[in-house]
N, C-alpha and C positions, 0 to 999 in steps of 0.2 A: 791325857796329854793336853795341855796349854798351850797356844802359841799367843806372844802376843803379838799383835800385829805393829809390825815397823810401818813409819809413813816417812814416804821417802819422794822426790822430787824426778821426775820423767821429763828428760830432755831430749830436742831433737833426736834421730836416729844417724850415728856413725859412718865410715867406712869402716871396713875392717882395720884396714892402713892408725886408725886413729882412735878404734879401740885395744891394739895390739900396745900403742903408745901408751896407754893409760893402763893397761895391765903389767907393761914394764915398773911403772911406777910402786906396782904394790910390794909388798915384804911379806915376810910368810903371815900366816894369818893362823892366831890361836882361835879357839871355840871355847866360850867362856862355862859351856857349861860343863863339858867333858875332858878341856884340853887338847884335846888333836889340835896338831899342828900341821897345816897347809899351804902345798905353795901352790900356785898358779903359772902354769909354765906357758911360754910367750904362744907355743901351738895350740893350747887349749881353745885360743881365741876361733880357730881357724874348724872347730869341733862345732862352737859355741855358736858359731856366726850363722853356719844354717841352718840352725832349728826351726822349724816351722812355731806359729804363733805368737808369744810376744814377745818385739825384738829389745833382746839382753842390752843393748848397745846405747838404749834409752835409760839403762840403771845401771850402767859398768861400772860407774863411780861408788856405787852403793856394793858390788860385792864385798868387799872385805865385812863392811857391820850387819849384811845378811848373814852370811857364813860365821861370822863371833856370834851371832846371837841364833842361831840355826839350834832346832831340837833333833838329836840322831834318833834317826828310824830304824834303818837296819845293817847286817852284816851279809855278803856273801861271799862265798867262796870264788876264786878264779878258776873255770870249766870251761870244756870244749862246748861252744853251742854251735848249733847248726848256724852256715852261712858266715861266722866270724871265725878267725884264727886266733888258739891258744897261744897267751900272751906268760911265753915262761919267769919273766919278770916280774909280774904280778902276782902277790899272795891273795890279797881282798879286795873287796869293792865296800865303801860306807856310804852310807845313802847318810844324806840329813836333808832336815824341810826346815823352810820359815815361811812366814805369811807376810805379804808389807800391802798395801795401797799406793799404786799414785795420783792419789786426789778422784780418781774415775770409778775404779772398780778395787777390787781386793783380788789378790793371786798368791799362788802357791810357788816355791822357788825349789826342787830338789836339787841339792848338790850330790853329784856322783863322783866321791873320793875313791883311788888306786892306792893301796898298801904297797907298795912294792917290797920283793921279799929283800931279808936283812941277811948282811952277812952274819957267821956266829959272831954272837957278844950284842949284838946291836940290833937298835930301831928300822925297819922300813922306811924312808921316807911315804910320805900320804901328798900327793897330789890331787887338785882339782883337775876332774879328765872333761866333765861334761855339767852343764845344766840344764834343767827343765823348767820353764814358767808356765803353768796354767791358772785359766781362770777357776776360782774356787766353785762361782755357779754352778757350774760342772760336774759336784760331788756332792752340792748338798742333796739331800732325802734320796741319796744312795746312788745317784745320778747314774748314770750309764752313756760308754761313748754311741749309745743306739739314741742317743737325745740330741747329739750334732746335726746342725740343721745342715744337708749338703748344698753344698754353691755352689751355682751353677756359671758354664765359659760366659763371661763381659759381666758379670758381679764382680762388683771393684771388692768388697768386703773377703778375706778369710775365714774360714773355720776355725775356731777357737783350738787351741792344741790339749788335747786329752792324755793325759798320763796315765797308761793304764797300771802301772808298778805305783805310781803313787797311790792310786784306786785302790788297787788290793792292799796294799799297807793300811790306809785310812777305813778300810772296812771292818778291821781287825782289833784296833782301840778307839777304845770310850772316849767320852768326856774333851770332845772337838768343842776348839771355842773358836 
């Protein structure tokens, strides 16, 4: 698996108010490598906005040509998990990654796409539900979230946000650039 890495520009941090604005703007969004076709539905923003560690809101502009240039990861099924509620509309979940820089560090970007199921004859639509950005540090030479340095109350600084699904994916294939 190849990524190349996107280098993209990090601006100020949003409200949500005026990244919902900017995700209005977008149109569905192909992936040039597989074709999936994705929309971004105005509430995602509102999924998106309180992930812990880096804030989306400083690349919202840059979703649509992460996501076209995203390499897919994986497939899963939609199941009952503990603590969430089966969502009878959903058939899949697609995971894709991309890598970008902005100018500081380099980071990992998973998009968590929903197949929603298709009437007969026809397509699901695929929506963006969710993202994840973490720092790639974090992975390299097999990293573990036992390597997060913890902060402690009146350190202005966060913990870096650790994906552990993307972890176990990237443990799984070769040839990480």
């Amino acid at each position: 698996m190849r990524f190349i890495t996107q280098i993209i520009t990090a601006n100020e941090s949003k409200s949500k108010k005026e990244a919902e604005k900017i995700i209005l703007l977008f149109k569905p969004i192909k992936n040039l490598l597989d074709g999936r076709i994705a929309e971004i539905p105005r509430n995602t923003i509102g999924k998106i906005y309180g992930h812990k560690g880096y804030d989306i809101t400083r690349i919202i502009e840059h979703i649509p040509i992460l996501y076209e240039t995203a390499l897919f990861g994986w497939t899963e099924p939609e199941t009952k998990r503990e603590g969430h509620k089966l969502h009878p509309n959903i058939n899949k979940y697609h995971h894709y990654i991309n890598k970008f820089t902005d100018g500081n560090k380099e980071y990992y970007i998973r998009f968590t796409l929903t197949e929603e199921k298709a009437k007969p004859g026809k397509t699901g639509k695929s929506k963006i539900h969710s993202t994840a950005i973490s720092d790639i540090a974090l992975y390299k030479n097999g990293g573990s979230s036992n390597r997060i340095r913890v902060i402690y109350p009146g350190e202005i600084s966060t913990p870096p946000f650790y994906d552990i699904r993307l972890a176990e994916f990237l443990n799984t294939v070769k040839n990480l650039n």
